[in-house]
N, CA, C and O atoms as CSV, one atom per row, in Angstrom:
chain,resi,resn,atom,element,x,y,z
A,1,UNK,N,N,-12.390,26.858,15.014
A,1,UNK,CA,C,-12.811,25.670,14.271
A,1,UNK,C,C,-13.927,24.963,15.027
A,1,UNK,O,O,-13.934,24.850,16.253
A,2,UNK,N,N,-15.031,24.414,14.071
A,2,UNK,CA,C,-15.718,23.712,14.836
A,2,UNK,C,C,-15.405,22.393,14.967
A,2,UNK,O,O,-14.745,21.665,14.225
A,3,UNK,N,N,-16.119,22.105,16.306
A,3,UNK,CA,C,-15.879,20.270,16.531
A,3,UNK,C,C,-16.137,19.284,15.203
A,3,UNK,O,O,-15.104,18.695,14.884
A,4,UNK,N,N,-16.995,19.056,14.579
A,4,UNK,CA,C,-16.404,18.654,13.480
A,4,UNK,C,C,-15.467,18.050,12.445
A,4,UNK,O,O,-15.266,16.945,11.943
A,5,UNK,N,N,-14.886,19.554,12.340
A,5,UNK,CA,C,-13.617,19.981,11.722
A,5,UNK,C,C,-12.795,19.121,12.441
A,5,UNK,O,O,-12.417,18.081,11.902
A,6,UNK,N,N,-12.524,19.346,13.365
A,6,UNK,CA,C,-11.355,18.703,14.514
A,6,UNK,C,C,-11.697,17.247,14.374
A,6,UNK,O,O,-10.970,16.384,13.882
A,7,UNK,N,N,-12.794,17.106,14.828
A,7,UNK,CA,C,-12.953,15.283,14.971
A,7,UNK,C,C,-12.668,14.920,13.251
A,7,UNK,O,O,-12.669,13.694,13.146
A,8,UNK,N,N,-12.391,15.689,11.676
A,8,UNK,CA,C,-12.487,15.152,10.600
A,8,UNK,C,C,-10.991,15.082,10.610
A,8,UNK,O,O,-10.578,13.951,10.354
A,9,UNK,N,N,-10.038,16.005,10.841
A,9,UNK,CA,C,-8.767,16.615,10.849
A,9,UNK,C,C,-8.088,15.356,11.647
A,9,UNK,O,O,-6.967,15.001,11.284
A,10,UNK,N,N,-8.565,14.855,12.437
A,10,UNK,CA,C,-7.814,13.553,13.657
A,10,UNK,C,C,-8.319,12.636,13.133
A,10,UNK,O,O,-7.306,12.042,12.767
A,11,UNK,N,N,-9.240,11.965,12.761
A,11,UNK,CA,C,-9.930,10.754,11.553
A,11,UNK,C,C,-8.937,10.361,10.520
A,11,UNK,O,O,-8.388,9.278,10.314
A,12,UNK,N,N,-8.803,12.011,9.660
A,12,UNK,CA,C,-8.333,11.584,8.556
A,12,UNK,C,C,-6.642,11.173,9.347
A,12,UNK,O,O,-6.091,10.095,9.122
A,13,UNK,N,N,-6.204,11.942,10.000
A,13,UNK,CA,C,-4.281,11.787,10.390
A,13,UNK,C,C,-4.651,10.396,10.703
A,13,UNK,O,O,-4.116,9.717,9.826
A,14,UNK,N,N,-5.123,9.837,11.294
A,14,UNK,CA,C,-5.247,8.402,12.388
A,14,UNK,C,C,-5.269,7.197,10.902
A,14,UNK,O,O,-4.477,6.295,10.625
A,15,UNK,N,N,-6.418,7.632,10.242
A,15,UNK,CA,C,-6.978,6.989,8.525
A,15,UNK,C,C,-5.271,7.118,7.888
A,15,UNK,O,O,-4.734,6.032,7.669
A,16,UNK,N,N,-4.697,7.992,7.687
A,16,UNK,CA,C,-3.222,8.114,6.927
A,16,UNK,C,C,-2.245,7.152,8.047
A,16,UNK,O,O,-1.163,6.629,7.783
A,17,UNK,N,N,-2.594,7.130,8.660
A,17,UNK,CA,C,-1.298,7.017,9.752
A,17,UNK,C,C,-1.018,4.916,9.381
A,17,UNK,O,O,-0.061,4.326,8.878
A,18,UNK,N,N,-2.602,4.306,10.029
A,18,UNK,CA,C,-3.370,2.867,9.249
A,18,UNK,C,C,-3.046,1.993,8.654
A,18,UNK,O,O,-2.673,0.828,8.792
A,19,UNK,N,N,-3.452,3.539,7.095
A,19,UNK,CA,C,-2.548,2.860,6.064
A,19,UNK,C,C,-1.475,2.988,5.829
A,19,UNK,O,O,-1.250,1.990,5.144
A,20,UNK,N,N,-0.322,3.679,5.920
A,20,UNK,CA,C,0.938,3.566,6.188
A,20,UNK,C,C,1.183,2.311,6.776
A,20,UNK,O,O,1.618,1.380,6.097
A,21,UNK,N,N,0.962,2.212,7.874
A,21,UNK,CA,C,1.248,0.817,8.896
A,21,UNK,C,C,1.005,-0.053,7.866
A,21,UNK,O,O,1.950,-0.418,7.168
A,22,UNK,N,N,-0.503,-0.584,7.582
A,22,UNK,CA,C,-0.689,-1.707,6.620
A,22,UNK,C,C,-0.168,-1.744,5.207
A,22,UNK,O,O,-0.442,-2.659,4.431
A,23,UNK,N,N,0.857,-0.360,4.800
A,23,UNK,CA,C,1.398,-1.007,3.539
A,23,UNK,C,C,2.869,-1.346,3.913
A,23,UNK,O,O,3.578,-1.956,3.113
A,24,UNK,N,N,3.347,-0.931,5.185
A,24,UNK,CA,C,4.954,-1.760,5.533
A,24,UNK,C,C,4.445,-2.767,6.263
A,24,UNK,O,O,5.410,-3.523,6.369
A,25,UNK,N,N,3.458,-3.305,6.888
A,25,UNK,CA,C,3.366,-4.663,7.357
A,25,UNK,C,C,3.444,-6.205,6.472
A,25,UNK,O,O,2.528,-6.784,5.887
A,26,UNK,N,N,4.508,-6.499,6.583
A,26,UNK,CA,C,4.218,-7.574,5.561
A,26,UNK,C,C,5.603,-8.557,5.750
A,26,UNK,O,O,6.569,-7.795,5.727
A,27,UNK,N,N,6.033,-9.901,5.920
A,27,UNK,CA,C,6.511,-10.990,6.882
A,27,UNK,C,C,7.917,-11.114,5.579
A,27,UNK,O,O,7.710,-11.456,4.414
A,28,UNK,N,N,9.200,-10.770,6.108
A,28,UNK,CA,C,10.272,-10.905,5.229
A,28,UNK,C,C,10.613,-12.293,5.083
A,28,UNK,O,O,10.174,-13.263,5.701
A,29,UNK,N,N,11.628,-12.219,3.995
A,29,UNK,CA,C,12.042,-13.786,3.680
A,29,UNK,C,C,12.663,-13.970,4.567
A,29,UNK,O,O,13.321,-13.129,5.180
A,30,UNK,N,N,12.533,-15.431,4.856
A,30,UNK,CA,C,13.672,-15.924,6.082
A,30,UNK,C,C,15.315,-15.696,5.774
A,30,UNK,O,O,16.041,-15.546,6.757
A,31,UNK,N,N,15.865,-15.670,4.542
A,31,UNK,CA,C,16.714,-15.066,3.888
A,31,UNK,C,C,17.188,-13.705,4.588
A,31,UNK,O,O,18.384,-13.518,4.814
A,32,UNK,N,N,16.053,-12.609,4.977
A,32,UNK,CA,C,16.527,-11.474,5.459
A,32,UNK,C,C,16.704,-11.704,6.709
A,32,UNK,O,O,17.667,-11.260,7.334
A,33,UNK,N,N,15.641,-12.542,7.291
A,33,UNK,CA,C,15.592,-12.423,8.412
A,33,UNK,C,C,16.703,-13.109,9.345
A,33,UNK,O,O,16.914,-12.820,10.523
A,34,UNK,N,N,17.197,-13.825,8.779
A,34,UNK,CA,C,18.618,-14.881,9.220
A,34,UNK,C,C,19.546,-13.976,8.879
A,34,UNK,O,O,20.533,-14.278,9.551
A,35,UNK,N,N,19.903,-12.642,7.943
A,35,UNK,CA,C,21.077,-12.179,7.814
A,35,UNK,C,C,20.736,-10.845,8.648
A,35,UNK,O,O,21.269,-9.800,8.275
A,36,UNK,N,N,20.158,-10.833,9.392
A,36,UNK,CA,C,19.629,-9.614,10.461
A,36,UNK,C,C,20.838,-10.272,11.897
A,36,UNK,O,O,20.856,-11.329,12.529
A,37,UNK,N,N,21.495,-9.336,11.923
A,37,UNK,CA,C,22.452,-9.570,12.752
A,37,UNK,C,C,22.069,-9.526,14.157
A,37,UNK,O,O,22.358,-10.395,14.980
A,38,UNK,N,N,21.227,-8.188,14.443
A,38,UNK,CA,C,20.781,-7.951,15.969
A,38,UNK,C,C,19.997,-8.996,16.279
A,38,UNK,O,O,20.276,-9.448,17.390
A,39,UNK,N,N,18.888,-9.708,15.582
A,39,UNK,CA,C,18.153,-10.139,15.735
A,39,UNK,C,C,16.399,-9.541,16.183
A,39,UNK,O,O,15.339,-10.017,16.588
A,40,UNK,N,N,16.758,-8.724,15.940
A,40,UNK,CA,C,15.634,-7.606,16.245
A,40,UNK,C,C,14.420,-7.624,15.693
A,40,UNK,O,O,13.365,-7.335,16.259
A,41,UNK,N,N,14.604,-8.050,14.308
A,41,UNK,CA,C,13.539,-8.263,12.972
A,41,UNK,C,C,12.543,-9.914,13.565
A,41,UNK,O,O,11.346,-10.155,13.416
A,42,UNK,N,N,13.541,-10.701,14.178
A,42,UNK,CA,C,13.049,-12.009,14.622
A,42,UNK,C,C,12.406,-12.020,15.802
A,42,UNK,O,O,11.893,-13.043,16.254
A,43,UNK,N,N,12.383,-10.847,16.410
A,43,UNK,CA,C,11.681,-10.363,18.391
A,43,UNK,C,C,10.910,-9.760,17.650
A,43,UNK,O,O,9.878,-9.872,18.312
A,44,UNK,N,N,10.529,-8.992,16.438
A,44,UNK,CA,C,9.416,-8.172,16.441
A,44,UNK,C,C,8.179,-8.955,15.687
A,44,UNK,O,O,6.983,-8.680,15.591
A,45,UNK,N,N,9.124,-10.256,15.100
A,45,UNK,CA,C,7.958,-10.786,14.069
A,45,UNK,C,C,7.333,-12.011,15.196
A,45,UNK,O,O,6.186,-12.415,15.004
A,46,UNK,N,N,7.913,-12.407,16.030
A,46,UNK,CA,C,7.310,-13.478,16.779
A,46,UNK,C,C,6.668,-12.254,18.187
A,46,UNK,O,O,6.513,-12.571,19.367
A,47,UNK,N,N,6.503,-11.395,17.806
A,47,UNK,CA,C,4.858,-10.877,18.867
A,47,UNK,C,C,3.861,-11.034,18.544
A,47,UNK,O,O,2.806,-11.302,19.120
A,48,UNK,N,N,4.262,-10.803,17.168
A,48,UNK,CA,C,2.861,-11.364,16.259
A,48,UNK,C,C,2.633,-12.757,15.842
A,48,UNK,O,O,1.500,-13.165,15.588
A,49,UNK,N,N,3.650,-13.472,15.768
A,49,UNK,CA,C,3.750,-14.816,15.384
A,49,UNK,C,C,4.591,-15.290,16.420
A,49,UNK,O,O,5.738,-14.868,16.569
A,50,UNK,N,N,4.101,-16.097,17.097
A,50,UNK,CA,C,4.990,-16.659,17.916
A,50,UNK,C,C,6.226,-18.005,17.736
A,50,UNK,O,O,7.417,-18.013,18.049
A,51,UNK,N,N,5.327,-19.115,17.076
A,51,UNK,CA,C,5.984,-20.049,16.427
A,51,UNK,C,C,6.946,-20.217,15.329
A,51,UNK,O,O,7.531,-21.267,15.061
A,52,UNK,N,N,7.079,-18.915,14.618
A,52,UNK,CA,C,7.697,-18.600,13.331
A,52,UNK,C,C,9.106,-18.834,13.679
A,52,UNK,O,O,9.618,-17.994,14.420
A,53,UNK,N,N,9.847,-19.846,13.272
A,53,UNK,CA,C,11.025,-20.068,13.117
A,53,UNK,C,C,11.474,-20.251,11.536
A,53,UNK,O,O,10.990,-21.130,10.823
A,54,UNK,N,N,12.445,-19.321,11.095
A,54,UNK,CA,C,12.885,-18.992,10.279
A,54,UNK,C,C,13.827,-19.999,9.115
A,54,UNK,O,O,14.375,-19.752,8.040
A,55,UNK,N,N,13.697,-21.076,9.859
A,55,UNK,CA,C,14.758,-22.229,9.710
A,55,UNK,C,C,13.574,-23.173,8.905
A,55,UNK,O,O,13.636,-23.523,7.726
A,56,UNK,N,N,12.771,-23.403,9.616
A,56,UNK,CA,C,11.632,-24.121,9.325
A,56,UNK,C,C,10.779,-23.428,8.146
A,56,UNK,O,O,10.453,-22.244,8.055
A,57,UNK,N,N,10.575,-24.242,7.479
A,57,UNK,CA,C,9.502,-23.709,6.201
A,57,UNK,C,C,8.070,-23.449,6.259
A,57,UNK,O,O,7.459,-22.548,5.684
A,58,UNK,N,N,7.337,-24.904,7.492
A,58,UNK,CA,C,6.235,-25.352,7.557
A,58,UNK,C,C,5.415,-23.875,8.373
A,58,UNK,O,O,4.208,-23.636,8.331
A,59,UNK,N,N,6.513,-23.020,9.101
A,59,UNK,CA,C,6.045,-22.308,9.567
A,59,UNK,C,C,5.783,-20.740,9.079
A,59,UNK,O,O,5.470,-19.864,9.886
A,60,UNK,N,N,5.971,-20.470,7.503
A,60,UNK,CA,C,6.206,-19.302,6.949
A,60,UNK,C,C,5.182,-19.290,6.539
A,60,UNK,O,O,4.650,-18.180,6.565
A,61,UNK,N,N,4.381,-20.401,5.979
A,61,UNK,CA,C,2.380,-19.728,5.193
A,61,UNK,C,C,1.607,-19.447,6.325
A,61,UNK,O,O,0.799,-18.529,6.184
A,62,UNK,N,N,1.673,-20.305,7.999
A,62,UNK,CA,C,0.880,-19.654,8.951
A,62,UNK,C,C,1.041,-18.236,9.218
A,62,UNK,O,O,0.081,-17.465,9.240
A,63,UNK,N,N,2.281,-17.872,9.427
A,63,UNK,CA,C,2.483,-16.480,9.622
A,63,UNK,C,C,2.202,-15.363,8.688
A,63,UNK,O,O,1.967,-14.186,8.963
A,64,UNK,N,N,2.274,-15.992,7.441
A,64,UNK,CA,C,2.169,-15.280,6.359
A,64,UNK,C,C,0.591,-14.506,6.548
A,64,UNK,O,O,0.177,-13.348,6.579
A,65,UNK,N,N,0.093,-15.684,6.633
A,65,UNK,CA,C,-1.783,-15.790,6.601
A,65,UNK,C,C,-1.661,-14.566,7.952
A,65,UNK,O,O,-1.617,-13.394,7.578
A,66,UNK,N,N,-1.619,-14.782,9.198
A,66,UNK,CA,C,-1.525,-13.582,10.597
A,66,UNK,C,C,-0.811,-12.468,9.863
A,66,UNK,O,O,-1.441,-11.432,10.077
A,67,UNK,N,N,0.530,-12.177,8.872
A,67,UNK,CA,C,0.104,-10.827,8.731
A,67,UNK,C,C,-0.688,-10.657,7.497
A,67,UNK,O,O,-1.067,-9.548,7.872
A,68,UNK,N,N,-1.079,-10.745,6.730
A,68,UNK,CA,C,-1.856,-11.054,5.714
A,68,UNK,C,C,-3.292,-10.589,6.551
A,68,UNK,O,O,-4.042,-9.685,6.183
A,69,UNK,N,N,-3.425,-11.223,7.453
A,69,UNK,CA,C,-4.715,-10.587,8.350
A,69,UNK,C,C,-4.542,-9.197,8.812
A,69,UNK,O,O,-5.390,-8.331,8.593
A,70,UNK,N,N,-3.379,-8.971,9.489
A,70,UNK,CA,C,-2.891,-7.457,10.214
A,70,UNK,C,C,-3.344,-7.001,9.124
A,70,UNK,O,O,-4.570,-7.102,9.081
A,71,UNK,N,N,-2.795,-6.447,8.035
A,71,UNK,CA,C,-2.697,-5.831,6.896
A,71,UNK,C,C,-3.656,-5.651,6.468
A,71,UNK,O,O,-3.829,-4.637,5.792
A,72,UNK,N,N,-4.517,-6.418,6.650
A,72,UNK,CA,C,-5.980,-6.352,5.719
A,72,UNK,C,C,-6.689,-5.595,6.686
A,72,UNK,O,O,-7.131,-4.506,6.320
A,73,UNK,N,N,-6.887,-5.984,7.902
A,73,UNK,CA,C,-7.517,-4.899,9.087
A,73,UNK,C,C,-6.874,-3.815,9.074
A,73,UNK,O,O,-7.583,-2.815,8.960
A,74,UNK,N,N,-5.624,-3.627,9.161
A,74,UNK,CA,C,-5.057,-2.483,9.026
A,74,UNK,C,C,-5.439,-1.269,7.856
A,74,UNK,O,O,-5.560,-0.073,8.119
A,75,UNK,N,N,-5.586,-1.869,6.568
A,75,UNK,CA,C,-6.225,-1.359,5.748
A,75,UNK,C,C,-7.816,-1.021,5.187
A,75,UNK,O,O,-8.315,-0.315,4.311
A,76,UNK,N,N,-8.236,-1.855,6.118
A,76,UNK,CA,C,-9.950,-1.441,6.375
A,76,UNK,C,C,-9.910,-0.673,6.850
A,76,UNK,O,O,-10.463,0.246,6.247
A,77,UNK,N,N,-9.113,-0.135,8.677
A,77,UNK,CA,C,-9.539,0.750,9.174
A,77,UNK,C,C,-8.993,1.783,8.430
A,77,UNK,O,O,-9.768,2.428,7.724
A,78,UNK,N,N,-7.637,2.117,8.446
A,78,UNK,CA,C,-7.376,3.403,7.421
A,78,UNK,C,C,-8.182,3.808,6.868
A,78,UNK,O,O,-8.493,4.958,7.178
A,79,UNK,N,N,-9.227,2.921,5.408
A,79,UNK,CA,C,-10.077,3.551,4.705
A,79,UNK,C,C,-11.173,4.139,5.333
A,79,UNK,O,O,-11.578,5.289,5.168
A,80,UNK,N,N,-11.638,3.258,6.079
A,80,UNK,CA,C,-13.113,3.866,7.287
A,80,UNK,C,C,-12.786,5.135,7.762
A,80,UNK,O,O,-13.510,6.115,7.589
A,81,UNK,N,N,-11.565,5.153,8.443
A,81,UNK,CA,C,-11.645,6.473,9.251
A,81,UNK,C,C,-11.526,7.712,8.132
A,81,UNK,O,O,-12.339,8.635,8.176
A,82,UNK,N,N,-10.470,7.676,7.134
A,82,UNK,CA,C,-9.998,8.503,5.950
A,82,UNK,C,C,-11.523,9.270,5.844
A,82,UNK,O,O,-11.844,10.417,6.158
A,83,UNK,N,N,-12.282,8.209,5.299
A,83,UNK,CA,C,-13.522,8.238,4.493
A,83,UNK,C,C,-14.397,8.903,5.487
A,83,UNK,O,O,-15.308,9.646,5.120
A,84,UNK,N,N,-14.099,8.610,6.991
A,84,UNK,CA,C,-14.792,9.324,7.794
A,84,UNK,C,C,-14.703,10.716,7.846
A,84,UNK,O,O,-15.766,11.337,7.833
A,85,UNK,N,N,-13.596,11.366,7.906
A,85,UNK,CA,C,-12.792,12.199,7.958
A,85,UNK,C,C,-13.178,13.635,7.002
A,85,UNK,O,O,-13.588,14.775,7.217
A,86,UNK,N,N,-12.691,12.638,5.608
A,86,UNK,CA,C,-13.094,13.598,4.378
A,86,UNK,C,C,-15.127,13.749,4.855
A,86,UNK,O,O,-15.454,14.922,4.671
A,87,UNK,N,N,-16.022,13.120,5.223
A,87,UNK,CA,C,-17.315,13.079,5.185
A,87,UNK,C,C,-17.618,14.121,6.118
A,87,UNK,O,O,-18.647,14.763,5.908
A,88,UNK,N,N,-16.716,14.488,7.388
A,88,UNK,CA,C,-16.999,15.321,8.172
A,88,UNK,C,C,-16.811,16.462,7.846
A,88,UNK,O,O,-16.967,17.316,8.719
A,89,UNK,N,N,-16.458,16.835,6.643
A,89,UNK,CA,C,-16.222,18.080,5.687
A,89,UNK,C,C,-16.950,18.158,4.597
A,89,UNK,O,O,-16.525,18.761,3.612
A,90,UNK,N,N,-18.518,17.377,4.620
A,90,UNK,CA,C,-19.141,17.527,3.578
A,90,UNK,C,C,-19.482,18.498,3.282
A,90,UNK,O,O,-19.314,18.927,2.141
A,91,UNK,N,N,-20.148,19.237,4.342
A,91,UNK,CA,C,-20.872,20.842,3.308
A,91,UNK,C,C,-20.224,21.586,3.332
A,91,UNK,O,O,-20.813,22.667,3.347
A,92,UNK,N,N,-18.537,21.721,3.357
A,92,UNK,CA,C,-17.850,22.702,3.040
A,92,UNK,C,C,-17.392,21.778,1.698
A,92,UNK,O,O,-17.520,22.392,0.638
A,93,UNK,N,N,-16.859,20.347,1.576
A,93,UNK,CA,C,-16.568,20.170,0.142
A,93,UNK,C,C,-18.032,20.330,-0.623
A,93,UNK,O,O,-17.825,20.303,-1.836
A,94,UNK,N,N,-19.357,20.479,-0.340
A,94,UNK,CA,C,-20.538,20.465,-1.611
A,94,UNK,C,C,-20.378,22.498,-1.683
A,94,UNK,O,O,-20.243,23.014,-2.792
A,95,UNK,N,N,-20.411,23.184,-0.710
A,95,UNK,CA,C,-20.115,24.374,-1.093
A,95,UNK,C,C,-18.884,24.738,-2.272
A,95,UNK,O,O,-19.194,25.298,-3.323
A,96,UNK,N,N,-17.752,24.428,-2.025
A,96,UNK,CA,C,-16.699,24.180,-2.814
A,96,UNK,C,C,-16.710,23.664,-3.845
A,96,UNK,O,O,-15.852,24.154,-4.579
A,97,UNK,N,N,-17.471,22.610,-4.459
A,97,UNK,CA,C,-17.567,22.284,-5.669
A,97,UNK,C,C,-18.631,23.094,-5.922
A,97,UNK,O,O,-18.166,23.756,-6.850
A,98,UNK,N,N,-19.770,23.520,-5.742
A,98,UNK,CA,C,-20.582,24.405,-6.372
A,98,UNK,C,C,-19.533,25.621,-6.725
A,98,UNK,O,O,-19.152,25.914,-7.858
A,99,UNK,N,N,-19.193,26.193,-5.630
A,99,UNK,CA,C,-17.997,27.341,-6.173
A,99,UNK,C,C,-17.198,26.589,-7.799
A,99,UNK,O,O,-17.372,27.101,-8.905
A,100,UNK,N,N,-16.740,25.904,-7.666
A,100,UNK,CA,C,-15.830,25.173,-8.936
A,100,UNK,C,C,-17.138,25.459,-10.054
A,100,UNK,O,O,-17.179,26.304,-10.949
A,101,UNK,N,N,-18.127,24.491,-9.683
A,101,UNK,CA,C,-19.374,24.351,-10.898
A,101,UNK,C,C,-19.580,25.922,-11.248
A,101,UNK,O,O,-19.074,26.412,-12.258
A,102,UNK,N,N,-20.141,26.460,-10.592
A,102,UNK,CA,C,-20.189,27.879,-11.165
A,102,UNK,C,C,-19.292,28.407,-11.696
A,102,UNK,O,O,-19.744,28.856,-12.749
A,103,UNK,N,N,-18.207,28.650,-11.607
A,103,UNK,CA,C,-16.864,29.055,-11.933
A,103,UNK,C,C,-16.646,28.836,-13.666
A,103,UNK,O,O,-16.320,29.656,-14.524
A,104,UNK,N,N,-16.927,27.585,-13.753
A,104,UNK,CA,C,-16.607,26.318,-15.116
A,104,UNK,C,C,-17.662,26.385,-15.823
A,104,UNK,O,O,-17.542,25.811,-16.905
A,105,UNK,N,N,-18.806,26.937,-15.606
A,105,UNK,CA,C,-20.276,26.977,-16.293
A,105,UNK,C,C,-20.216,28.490,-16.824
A,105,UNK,O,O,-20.885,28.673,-17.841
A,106,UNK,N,N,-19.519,29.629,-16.308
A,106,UNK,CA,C,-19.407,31.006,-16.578
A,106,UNK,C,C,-18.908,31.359,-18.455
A,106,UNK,O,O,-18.770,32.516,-18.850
């Protein structure tokens, strides 16, 4: 394989991997988060939010907004790299659709 290939093949996994992350990132109701027994859900959300107390209301749209940000970066990069990825395979996908075009024009 050429370098390329490899650098499109690790783009795109890294691009999938991203967006995954940025579509489970997203700040539960305090509802869940108070019936979370370990407390585990409440240590992982205050790394990112520190002030977020679950009790308190005033503090659920700031946090909201910080992951609301994660998520959105998270989902830029996914697409960038994806998009990178698939691009590093251009002249084998424009060969490939010519193969198709010819094929369908016969």
């Amino acid at each position: 394989m050429k370098l390329p290939k490899i650098i499109g093949v690790i783009l795109i996994g890294v691009g999938v991997w991203a967006l995954n992350v940025s579509f489970q990132t997203y700040l539960p109701g305090p509802e869940d988060i108070l019936a979370d027994e370990s407390g585990k859900m409440l240590e992982s959300i205050q790394v990112y939010c520190e002030y977020y107390d679950p009790i308190n209301r005033d503090t659920f749209e700031p946090c909201q907004s910080e992951f609301e940000g994660i998520r959105n970066t998270l989902n830029m990069l996914g697409i960038g790299l994806f998009v990178a990825g698939i691009l590093s395979y251009y002249k084998w996908l424009v060969q490939l659709l010519g193969i198709v075009r010819d094929k369908l024009l016969r």
